[in-house]
HTML snippet that shows the backbone in 3Dmol.js (N, CA, C, O; Angstrom):
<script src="https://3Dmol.org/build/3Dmol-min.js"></script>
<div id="view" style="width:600px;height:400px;position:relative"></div>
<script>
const pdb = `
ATOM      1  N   UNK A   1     -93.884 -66.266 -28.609  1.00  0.00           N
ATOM      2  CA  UNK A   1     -92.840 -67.267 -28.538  1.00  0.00           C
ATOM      3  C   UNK A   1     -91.640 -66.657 -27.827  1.00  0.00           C
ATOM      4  O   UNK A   1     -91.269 -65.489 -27.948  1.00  0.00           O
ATOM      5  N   UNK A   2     -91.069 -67.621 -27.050  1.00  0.00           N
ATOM      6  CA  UNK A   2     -89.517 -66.877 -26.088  1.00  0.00           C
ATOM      7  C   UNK A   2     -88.654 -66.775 -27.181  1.00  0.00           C
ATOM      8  O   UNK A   2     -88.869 -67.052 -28.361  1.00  0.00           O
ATOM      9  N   UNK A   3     -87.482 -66.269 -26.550  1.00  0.00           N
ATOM     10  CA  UNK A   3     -85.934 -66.557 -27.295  1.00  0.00           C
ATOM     11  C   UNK A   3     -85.221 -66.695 -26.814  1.00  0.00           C
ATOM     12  O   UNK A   3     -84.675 -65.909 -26.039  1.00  0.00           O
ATOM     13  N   UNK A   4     -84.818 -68.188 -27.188  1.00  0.00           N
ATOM     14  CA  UNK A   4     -83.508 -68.667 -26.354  1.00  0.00           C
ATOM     15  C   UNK A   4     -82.486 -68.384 -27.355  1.00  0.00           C
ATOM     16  O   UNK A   4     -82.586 -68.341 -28.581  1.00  0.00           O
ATOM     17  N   UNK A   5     -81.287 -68.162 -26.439  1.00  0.00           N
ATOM     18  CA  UNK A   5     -79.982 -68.364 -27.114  1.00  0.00           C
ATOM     19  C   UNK A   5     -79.390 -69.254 -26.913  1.00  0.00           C
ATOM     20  O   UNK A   5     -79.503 -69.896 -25.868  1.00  0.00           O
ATOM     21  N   UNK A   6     -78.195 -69.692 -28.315  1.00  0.00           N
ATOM     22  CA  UNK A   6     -77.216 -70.550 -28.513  1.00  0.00           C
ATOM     23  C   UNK A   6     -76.049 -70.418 -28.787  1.00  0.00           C
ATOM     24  O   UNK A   6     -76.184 -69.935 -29.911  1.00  0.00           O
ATOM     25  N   UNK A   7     -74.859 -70.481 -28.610  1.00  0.00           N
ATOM     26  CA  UNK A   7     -74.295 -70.478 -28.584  1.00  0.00           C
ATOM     27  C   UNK A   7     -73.137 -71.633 -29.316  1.00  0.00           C
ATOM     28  O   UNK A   7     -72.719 -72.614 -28.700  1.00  0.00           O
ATOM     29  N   UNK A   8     -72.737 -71.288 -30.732  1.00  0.00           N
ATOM     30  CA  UNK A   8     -71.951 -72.064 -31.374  1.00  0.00           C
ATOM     31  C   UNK A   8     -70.339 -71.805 -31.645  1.00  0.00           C
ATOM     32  O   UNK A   8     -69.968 -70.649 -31.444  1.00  0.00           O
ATOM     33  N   UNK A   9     -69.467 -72.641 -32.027  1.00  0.00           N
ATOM     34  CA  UNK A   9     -68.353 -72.189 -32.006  1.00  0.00           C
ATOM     35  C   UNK A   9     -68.091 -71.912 -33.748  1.00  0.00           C
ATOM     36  O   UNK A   9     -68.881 -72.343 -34.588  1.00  0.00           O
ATOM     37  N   UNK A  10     -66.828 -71.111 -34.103  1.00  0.00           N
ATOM     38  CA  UNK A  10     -66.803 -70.800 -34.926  1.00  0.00           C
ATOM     39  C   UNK A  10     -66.945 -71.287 -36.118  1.00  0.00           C
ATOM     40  O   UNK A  10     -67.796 -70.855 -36.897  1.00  0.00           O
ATOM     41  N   UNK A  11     -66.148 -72.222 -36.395  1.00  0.00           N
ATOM     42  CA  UNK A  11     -66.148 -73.457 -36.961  1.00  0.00           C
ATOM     43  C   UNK A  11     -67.421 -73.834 -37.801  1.00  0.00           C
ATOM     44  O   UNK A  11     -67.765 -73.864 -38.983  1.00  0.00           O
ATOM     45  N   UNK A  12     -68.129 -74.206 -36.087  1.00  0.00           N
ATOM     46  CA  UNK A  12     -69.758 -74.865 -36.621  1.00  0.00           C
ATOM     47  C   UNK A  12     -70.543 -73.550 -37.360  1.00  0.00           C
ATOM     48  O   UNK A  12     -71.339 -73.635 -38.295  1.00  0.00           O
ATOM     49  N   UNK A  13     -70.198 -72.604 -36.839  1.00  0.00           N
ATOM     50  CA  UNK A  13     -71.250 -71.362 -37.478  1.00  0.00           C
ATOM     51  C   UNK A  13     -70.668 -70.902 -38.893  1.00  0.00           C
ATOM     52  O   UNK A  13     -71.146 -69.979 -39.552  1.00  0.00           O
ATOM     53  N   UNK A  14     -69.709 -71.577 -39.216  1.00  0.00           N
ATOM     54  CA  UNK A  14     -68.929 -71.138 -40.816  1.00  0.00           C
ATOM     55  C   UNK A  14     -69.863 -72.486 -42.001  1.00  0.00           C
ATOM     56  O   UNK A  14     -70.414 -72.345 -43.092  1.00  0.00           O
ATOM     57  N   UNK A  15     -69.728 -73.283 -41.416  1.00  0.00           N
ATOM     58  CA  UNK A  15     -70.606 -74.263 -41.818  1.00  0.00           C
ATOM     59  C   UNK A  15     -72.101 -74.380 -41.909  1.00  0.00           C
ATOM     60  O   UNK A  15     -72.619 -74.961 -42.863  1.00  0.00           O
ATOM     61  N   UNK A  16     -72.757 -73.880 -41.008  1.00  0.00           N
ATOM     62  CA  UNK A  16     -74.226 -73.232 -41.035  1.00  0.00           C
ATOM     63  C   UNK A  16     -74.243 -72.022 -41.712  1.00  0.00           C
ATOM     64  O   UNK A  16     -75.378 -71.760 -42.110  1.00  0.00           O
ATOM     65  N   UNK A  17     -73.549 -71.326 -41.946  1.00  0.00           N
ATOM     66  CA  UNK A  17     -73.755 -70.348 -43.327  1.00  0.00           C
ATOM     67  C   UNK A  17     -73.632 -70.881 -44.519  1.00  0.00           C
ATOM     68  O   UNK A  17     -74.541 -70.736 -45.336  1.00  0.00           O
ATOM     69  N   UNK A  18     -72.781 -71.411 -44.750  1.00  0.00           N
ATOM     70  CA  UNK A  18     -72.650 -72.046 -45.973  1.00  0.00           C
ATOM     71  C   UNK A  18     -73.538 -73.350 -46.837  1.00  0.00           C
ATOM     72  O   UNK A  18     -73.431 -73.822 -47.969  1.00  0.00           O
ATOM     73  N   UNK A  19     -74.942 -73.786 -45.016  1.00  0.00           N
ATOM     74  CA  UNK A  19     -75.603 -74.263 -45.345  1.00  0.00           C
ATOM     75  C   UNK A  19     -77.273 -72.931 -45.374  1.00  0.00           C
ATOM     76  O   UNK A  19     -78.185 -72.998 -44.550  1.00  0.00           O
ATOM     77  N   UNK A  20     -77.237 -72.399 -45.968  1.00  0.00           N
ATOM     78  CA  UNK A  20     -77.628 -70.901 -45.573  1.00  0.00           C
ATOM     79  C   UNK A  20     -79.215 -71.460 -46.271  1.00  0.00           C
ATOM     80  O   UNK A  20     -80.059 -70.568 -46.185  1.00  0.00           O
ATOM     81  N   UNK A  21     -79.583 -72.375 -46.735  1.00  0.00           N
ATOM     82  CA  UNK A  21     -80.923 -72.644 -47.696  1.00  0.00           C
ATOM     83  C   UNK A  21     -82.033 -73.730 -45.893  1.00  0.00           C
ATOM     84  O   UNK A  21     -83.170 -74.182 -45.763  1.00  0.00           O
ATOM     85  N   UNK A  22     -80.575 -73.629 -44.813  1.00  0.00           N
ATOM     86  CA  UNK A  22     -81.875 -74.831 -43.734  1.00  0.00           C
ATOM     87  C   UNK A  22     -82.063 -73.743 -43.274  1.00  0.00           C
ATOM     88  O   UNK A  22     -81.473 -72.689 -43.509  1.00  0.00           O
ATOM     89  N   UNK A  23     -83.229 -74.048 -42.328  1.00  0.00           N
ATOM     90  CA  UNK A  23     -84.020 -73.061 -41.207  1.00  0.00           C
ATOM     91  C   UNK A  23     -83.504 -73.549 -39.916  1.00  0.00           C
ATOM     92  O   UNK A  23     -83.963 -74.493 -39.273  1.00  0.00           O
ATOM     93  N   UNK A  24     -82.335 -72.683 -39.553  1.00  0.00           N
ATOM     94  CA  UNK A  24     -81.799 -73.235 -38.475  1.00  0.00           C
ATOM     95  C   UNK A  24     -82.145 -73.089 -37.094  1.00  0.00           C
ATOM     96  O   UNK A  24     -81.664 -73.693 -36.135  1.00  0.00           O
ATOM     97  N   UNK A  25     -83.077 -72.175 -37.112  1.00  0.00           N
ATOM     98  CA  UNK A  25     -84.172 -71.680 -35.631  1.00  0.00           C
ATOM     99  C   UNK A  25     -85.061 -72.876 -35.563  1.00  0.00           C
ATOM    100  O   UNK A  25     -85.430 -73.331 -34.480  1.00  0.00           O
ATOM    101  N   UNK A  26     -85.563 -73.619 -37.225  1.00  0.00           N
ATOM    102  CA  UNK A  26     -86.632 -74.702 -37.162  1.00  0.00           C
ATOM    103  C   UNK A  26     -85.967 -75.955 -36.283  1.00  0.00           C
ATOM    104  O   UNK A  26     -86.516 -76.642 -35.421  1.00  0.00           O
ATOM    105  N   UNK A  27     -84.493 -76.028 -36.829  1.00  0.00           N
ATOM    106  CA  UNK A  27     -83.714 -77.328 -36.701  1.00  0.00           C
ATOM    107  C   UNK A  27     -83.738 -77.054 -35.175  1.00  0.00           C
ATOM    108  O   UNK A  27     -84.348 -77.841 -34.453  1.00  0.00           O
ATOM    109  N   UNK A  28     -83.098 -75.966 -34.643  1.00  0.00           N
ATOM    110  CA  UNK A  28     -83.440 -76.175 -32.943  1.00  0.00           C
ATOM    111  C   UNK A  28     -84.369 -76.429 -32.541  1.00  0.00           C
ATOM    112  O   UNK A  28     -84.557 -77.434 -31.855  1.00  0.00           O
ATOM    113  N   UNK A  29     -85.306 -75.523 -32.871  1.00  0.00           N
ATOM    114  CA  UNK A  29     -86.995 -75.834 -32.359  1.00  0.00           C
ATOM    115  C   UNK A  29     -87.291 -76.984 -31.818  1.00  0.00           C
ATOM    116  O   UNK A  29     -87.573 -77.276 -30.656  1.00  0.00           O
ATOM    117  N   UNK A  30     -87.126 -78.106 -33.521  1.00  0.00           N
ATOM    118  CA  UNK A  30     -87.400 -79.521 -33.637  1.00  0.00           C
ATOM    119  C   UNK A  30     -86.341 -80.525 -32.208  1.00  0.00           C
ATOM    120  O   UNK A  30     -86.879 -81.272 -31.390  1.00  0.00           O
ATOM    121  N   UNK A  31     -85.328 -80.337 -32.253  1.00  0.00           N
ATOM    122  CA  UNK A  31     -84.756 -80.632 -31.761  1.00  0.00           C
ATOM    123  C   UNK A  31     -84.747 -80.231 -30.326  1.00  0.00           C
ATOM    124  O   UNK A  31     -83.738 -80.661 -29.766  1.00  0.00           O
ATOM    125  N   UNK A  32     -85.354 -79.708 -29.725  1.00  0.00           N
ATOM    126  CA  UNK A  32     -85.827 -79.430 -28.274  1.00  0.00           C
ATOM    127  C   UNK A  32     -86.729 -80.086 -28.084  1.00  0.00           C
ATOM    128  O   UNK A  32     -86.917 -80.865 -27.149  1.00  0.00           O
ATOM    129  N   UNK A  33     -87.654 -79.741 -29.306  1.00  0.00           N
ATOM    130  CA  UNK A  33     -89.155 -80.670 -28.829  1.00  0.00           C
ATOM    131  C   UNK A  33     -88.848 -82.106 -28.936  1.00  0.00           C
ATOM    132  O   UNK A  33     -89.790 -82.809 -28.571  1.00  0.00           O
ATOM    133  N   UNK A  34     -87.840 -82.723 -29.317  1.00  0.00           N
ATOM    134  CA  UNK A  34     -87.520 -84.315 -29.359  1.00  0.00           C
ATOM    135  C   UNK A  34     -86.776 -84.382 -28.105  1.00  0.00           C
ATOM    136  O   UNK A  34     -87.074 -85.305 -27.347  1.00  0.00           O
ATOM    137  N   UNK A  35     -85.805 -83.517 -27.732  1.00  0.00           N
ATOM    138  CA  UNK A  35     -85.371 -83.909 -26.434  1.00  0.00           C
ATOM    139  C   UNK A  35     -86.128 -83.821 -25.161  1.00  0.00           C
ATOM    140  O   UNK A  35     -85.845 -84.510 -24.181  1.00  0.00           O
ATOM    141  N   UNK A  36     -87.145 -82.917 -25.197  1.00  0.00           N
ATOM    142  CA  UNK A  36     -88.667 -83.076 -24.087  1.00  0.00           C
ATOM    143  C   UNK A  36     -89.092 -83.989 -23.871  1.00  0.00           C
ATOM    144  O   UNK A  36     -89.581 -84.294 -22.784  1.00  0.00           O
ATOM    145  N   UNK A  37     -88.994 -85.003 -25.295  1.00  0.00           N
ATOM    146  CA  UNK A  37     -90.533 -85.745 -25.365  1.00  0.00           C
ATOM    147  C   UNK A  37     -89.577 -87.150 -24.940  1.00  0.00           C
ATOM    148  O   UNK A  37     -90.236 -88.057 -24.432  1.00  0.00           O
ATOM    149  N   UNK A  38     -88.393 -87.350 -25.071  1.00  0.00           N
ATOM    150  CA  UNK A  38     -87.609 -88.309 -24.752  1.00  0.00           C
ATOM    151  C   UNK A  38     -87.445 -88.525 -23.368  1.00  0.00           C
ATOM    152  O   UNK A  38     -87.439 -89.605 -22.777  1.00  0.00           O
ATOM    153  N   UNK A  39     -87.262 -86.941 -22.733  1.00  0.00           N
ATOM    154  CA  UNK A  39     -87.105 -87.095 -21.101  1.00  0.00           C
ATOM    155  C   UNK A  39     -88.714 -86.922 -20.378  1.00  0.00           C
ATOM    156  O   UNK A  39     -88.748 -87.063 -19.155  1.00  0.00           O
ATOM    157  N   UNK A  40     -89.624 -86.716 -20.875  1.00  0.00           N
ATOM    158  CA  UNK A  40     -90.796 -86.616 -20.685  1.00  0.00           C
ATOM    159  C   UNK A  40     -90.986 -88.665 -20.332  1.00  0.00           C
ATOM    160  O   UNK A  40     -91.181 -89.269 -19.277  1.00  0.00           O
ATOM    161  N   UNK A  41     -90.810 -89.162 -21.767  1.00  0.00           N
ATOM    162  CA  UNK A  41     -91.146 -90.110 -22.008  1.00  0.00           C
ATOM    163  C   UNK A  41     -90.012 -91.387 -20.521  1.00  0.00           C
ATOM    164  O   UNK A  41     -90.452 -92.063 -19.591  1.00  0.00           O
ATOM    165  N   UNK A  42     -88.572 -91.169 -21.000  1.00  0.00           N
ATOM    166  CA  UNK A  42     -87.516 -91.453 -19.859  1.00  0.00           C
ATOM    167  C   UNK A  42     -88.415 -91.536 -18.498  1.00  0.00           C
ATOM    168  O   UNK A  42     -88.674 -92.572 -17.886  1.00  0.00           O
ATOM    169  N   UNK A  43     -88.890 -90.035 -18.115  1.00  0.00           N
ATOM    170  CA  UNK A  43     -89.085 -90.302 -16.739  1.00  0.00           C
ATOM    171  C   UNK A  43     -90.655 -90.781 -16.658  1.00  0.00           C
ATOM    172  O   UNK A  43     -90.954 -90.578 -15.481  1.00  0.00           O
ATOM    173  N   UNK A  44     -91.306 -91.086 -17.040  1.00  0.00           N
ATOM    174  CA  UNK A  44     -93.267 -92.196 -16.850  1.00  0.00           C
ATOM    175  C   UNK A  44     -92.500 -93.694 -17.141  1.00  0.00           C
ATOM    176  O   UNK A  44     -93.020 -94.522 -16.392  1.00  0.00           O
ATOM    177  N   UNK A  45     -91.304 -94.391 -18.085  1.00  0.00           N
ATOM    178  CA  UNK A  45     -90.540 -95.202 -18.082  1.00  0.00           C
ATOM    179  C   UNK A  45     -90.463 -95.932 -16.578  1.00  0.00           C
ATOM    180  O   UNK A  45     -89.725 -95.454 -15.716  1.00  0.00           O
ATOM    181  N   UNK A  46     -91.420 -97.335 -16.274  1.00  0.00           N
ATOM    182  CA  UNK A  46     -90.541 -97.827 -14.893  1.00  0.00           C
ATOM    183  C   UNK A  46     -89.832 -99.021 -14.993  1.00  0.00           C
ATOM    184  O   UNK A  46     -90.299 -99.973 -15.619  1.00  0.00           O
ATOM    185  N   UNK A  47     -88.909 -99.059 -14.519  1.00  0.00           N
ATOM    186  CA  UNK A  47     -87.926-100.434 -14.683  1.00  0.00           C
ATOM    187  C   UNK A  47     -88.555-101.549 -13.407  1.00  0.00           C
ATOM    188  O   UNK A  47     -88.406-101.281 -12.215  1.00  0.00           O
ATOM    189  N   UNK A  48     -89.118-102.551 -13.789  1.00  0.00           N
ATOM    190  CA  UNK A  48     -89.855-103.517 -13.268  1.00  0.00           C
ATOM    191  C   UNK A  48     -88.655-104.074 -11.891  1.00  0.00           C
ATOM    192  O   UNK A  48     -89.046-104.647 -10.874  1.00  0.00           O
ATOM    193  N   UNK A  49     -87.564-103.822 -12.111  1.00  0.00           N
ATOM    194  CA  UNK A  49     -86.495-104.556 -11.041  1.00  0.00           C
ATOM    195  C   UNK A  49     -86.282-103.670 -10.066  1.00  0.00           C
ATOM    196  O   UNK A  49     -86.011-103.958  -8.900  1.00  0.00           O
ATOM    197  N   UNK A  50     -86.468-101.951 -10.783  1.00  0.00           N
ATOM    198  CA  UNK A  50     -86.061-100.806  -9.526  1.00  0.00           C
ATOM    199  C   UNK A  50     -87.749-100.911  -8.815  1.00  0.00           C
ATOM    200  O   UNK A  50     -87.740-101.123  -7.602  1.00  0.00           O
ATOM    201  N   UNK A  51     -88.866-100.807  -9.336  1.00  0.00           N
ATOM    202  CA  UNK A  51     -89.678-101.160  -8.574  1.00  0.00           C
ATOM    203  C   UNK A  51     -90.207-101.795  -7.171  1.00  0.00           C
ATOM    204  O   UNK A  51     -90.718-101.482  -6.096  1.00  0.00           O
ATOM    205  N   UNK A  52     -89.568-103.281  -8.184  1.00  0.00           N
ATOM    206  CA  UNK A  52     -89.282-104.689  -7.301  1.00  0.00           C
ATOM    207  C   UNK A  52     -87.913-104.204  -5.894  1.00  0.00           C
ATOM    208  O   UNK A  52     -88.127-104.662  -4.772  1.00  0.00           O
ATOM    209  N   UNK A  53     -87.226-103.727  -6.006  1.00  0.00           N
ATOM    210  CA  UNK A  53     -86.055-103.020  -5.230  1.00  0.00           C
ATOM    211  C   UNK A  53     -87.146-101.795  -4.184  1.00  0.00           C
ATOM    212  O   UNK A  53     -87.303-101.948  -2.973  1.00  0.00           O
ATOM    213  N   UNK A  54     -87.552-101.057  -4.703  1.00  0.00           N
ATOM    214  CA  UNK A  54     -88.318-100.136  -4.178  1.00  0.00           C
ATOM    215  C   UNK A  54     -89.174-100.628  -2.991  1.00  0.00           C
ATOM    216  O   UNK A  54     -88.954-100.427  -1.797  1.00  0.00           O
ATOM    217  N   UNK A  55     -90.076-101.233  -3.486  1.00  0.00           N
ATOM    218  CA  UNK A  55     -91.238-101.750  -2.446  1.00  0.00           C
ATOM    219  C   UNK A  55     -90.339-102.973  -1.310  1.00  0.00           C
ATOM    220  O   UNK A  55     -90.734-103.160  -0.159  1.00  0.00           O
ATOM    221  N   UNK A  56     -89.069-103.727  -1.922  1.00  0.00           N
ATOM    222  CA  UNK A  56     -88.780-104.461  -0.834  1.00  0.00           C
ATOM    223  C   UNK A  56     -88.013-103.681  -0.060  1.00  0.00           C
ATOM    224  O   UNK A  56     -87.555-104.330   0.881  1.00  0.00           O
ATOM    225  N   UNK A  57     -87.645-102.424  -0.068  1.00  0.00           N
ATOM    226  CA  UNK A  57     -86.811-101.575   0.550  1.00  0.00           C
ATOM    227  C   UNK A  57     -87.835-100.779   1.638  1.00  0.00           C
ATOM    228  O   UNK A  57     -87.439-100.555   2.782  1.00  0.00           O
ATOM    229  N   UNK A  58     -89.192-100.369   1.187  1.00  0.00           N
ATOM    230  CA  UNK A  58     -90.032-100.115   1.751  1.00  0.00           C
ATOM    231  C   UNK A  58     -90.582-101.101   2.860  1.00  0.00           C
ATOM    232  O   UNK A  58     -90.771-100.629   3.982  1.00  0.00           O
ATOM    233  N   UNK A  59     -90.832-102.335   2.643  1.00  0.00           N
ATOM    234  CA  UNK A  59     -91.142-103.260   3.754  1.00  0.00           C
ATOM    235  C   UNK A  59     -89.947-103.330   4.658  1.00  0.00           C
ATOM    236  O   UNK A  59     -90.118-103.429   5.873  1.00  0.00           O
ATOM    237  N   UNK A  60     -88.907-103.290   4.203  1.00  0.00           N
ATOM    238  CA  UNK A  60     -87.922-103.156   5.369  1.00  0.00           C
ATOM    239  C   UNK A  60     -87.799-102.312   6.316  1.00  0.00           C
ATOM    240  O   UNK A  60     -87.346-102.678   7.401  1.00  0.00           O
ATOM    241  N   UNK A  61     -88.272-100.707   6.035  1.00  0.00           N
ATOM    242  CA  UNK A  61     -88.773 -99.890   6.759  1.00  0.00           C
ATOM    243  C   UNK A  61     -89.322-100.137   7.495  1.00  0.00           C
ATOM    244  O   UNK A  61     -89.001 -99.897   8.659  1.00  0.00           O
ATOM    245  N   UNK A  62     -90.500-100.785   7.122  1.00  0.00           N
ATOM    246  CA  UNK A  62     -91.974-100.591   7.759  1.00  0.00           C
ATOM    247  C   UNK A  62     -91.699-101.743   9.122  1.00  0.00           C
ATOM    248  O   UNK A  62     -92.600-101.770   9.960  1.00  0.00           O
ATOM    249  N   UNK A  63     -90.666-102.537   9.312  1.00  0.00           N
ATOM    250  CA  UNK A  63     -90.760-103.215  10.816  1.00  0.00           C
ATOM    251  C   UNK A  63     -91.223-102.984  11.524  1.00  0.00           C
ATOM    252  O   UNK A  63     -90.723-101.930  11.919  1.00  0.00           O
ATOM    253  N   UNK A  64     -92.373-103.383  12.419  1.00  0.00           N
ATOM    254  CA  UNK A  64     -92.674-102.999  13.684  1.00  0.00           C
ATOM    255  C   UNK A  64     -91.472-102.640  14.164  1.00  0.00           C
ATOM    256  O   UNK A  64     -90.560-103.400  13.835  1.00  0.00           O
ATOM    257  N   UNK A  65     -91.060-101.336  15.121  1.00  0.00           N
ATOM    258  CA  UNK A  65     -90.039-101.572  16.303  1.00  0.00           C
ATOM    259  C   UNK A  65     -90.424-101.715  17.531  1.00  0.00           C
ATOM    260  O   UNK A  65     -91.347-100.995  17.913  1.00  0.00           O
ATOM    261  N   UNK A  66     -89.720-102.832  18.616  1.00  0.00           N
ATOM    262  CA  UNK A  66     -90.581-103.621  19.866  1.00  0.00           C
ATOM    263  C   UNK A  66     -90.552-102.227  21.081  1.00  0.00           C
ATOM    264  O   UNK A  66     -91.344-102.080  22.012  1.00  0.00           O
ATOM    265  N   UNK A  67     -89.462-101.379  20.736  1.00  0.00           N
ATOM    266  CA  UNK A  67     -89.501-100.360  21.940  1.00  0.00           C
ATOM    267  C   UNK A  67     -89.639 -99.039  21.558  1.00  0.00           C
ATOM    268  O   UNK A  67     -88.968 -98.155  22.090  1.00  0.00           O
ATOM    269  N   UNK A  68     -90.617 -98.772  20.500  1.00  0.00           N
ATOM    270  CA  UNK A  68     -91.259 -97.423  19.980  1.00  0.00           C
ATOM    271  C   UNK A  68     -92.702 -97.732  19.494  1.00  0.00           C
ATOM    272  O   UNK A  68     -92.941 -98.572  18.627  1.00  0.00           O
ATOM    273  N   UNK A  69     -93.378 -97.195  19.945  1.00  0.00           N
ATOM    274  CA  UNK A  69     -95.107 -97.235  19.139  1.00  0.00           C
ATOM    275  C   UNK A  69     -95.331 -95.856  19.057  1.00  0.00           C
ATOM    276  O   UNK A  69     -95.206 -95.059  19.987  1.00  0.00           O
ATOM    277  N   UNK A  70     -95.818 -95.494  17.392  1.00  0.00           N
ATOM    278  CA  UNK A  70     -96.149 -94.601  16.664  1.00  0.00           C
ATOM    279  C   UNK A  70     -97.484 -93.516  17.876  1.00  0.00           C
ATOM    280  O   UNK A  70     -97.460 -92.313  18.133  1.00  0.00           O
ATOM    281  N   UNK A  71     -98.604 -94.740  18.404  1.00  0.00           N
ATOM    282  CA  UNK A  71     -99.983 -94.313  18.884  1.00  0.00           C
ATOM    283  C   UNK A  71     -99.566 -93.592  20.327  1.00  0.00           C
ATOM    284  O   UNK A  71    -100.297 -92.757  20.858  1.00  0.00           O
ATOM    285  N   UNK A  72     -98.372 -93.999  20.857  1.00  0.00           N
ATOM    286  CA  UNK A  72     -97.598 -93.368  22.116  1.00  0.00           C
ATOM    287  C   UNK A  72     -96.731 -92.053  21.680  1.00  0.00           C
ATOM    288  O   UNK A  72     -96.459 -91.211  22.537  1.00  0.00           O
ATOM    289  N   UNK A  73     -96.426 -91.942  20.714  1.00  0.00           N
ATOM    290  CA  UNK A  73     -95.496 -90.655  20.548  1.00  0.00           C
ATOM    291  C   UNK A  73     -96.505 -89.869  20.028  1.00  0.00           C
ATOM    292  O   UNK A  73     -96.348 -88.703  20.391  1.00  0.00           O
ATOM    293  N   UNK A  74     -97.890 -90.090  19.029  1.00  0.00           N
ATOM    294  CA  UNK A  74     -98.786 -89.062  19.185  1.00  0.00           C
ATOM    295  C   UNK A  74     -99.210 -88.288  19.976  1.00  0.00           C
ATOM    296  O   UNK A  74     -99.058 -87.069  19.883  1.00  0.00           O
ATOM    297  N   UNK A  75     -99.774 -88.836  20.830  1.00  0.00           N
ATOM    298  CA  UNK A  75    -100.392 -88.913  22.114  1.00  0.00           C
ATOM    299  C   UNK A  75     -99.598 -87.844  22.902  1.00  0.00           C
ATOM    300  O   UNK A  75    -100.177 -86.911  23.459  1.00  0.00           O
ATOM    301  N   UNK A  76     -98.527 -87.975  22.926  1.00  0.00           N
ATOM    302  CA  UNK A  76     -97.224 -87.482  23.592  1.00  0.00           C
ATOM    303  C   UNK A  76     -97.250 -85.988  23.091  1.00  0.00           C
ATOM    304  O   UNK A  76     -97.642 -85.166  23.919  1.00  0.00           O
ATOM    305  N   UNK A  77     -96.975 -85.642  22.153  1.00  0.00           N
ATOM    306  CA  UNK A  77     -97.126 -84.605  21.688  1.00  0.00           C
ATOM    307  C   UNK A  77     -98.759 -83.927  21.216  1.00  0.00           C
ATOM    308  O   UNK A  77     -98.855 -82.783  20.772  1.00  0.00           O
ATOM    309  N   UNK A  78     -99.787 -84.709  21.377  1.00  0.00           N
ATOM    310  CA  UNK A  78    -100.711 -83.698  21.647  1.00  0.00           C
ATOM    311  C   UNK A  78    -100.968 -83.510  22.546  1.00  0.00           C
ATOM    312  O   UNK A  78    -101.500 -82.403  22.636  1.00  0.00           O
ATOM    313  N   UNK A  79    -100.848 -84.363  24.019  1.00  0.00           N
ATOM    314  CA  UNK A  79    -101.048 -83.770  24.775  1.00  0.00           C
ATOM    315  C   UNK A  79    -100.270 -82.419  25.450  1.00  0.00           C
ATOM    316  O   UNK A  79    -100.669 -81.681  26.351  1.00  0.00           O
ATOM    317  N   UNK A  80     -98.967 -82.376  24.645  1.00  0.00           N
ATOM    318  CA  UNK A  80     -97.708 -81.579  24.958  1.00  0.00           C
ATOM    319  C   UNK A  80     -98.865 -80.568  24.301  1.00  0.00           C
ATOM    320  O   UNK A  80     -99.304 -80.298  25.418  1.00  0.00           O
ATOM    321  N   UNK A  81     -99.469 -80.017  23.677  1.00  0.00           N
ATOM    322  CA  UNK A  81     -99.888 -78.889  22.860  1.00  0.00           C
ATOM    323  C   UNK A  81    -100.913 -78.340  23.563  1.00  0.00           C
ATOM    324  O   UNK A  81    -101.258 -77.186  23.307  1.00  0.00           O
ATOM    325  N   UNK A  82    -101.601 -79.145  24.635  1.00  0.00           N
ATOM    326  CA  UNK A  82    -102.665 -78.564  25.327  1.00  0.00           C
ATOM    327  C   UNK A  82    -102.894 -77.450  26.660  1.00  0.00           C
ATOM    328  O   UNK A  82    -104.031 -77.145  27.021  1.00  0.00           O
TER     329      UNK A  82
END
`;
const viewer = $3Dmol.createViewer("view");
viewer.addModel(pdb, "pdb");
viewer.setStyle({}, {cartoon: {color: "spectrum"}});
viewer.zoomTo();
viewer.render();
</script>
């Protein structure tokens, strides 16, 4: 197992002694593994409207343009390679 450090202020660490009966390495532990599983969970989360935003942002891209073709600038540069 690693070891991370933490860093508390005085205050809070006068108060965690005096709660001296919790397992306060457990209480972090726990508490990392809930904040993982939240941003784990957060980011597989998709918002149906940024989606909807996404793909119409993508077709806007995708325009044909009337005075560039993709199959001409290939071409262009492989033959540049030969």
């Amino acid at each position: 197992m690693d070891v991370v450090s933490v860093r508390v202020d005085e205050k809070t660490r006068k108060k965690m002694r005096s709660l001296s009966h919790v397992n306060w390495s457990e209480v972090i532990r726990e508490a990392i593994r809930v904040k993982v599983l939240e941003e784990e969970t957060e980011e597989r989360r998709l918002d149906p409207s940024s989606l909807a935003d996404a793909a119409r942002l993508t077709d806007e891209l995708r325009r044909p343009s009337p005075s560039w073709s993709s199959v001409e600038e290939i071409r262009k540069w492989r033959d540049l390679r030969k």
